[in-house]
LOPA-926232 format. One record per residue (C-alpha): residue in three letters; chain; x, y, z. Coordinates in steps of 0.1 Angstrom, whole numbers, padded with zeros to 4 digits, always signed. Layout:
# residues N
+--------+--------+-------+-------+-------+
: residu : chaine :     u :     v :     w :
+--------+--------+-------+-------+-------+
:    ALA :      A :     X :     Y :     Z :
...
+--------+--------+-------+-------+-------+
This chain:
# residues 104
+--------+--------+-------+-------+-------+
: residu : chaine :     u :     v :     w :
+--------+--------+-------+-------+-------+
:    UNK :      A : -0401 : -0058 : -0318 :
:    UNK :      A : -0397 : -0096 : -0320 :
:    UNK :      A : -0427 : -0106 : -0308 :
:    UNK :      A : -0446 : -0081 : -0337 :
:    UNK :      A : -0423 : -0101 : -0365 :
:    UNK :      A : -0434 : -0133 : -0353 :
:    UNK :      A : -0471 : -0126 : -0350 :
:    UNK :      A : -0471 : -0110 : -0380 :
:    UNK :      A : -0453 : -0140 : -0401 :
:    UNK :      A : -0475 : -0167 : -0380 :
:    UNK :      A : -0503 : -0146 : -0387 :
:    UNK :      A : -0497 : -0141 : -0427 :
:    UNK :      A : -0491 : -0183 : -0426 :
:    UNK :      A : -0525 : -0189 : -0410 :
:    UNK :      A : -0543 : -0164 : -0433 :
:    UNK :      A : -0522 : -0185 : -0464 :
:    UNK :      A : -0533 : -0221 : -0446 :
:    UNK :      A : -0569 : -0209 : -0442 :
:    UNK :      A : -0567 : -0195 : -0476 :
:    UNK :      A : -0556 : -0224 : -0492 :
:    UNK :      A : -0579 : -0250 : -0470 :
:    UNK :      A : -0608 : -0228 : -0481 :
:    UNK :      A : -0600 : -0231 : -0514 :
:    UNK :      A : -0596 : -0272 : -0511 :
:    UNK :      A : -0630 : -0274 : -0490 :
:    UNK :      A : -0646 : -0257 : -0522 :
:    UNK :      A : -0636 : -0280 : -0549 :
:    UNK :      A : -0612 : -0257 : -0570 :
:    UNK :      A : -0588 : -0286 : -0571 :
:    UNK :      A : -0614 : -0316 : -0579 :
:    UNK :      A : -0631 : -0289 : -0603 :
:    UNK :      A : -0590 : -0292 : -0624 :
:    UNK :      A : -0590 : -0329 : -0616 :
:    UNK :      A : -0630 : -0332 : -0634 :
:    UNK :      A : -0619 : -0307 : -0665 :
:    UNK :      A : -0588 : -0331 : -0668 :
:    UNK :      A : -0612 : -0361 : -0670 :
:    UNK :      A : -0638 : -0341 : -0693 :
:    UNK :      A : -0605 : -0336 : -0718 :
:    UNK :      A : -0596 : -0374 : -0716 :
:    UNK :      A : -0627 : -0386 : -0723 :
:    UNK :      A : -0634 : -0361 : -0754 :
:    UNK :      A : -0602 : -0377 : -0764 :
:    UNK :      A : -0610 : -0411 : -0757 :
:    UNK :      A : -0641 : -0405 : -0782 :
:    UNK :      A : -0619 : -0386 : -0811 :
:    UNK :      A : -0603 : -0420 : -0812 :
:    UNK :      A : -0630 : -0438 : -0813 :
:    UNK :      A : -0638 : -0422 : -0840 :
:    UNK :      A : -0609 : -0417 : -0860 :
:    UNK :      A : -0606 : -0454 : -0857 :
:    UNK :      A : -0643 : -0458 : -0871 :
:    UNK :      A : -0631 : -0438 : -0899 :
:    UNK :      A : -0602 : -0455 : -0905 :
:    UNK :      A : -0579 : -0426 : -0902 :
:    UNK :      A : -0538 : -0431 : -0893 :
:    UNK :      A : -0541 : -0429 : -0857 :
:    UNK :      A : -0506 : -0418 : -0832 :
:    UNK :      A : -0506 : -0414 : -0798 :
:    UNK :      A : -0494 : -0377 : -0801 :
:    UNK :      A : -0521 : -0367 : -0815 :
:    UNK :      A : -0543 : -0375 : -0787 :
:    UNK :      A : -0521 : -0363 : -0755 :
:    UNK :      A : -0520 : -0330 : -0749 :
:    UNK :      A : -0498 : -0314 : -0722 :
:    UNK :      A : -0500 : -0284 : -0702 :
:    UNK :      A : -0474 : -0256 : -0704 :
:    UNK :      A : -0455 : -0251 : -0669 :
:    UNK :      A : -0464 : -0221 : -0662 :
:    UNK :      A : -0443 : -0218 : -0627 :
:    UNK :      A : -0416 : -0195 : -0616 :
:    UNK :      A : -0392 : -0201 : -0592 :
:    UNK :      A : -0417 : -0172 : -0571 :
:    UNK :      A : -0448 : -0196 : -0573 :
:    UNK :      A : -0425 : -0228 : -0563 :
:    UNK :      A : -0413 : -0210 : -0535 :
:    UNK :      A : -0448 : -0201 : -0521 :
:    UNK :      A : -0461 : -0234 : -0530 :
:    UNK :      A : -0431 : -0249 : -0503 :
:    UNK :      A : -0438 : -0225 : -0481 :
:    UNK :      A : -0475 : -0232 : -0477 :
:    UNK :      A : -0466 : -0269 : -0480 :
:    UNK :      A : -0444 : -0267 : -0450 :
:    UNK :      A : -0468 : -0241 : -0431 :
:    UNK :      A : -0495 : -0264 : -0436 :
:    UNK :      A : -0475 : -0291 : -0423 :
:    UNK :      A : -0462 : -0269 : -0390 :
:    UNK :      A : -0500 : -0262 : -0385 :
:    UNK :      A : -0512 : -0295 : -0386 :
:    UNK :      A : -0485 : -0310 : -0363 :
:    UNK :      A : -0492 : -0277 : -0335 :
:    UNK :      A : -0528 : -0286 : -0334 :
:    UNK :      A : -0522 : -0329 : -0333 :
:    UNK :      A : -0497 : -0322 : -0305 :
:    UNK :      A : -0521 : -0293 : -0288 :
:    UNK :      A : -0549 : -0320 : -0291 :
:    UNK :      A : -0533 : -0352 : -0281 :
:    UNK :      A : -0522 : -0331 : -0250 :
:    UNK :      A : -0558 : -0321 : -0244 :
:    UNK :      A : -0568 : -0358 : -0249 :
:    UNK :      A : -0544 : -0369 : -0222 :
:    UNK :      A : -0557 : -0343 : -0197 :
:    UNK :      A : -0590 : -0352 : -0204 :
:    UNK :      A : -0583 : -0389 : -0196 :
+--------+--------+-------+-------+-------+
């Protein structure tokens, strides 16, 4: 009965690893960090040309911030894939180093 729990949580913690690698290795995070970039420099222009203009120009007016849209659910999963990911990567240094040293 033990040994089904713990396959099935090490098996839901590689399917949330893999999950979240896959979605890394296809850009969805450098795709938020470009649309970031894309809204900072249609900024950067707006000021531009608000100073061309000669308008009253405040720094509010050009910073916008995202709402948090977390729960204390989505904080929770983001630790435990954190610390998952972290488990993960240490089991497969140590598996390899130990491969590396039978090797040599």
């Amino acid at each position: 009965m033990k040994k089904k729990i713990f396959k099935g949580i090490l098996l839901g913690l590689i399917i949330c690893y893999l999950g979240l690698y896959y979605a890394y290795s296809n850009g969805y995070y450098e795709k938020k960090q470009n649309d970031k970039v894309l809204l900072t420099n249609e900024m950067i222009e707006q000021f531009e040309q608000d100073i061309k203009d000669g308008r009253d120009v405040t720094i509010d007016s050009y910073l916008k911030e995202e709402p948090d849209y977390s729960t204390r659910t989505s904080k929770l999963s983001l630790k435990l894939s954190n610390k998952a990911e972290n488990l993960i990567d240490g089991a497969i240094k140590f598996i390899f180093q130990k491969l590396g040293s039978v090797v040599e």
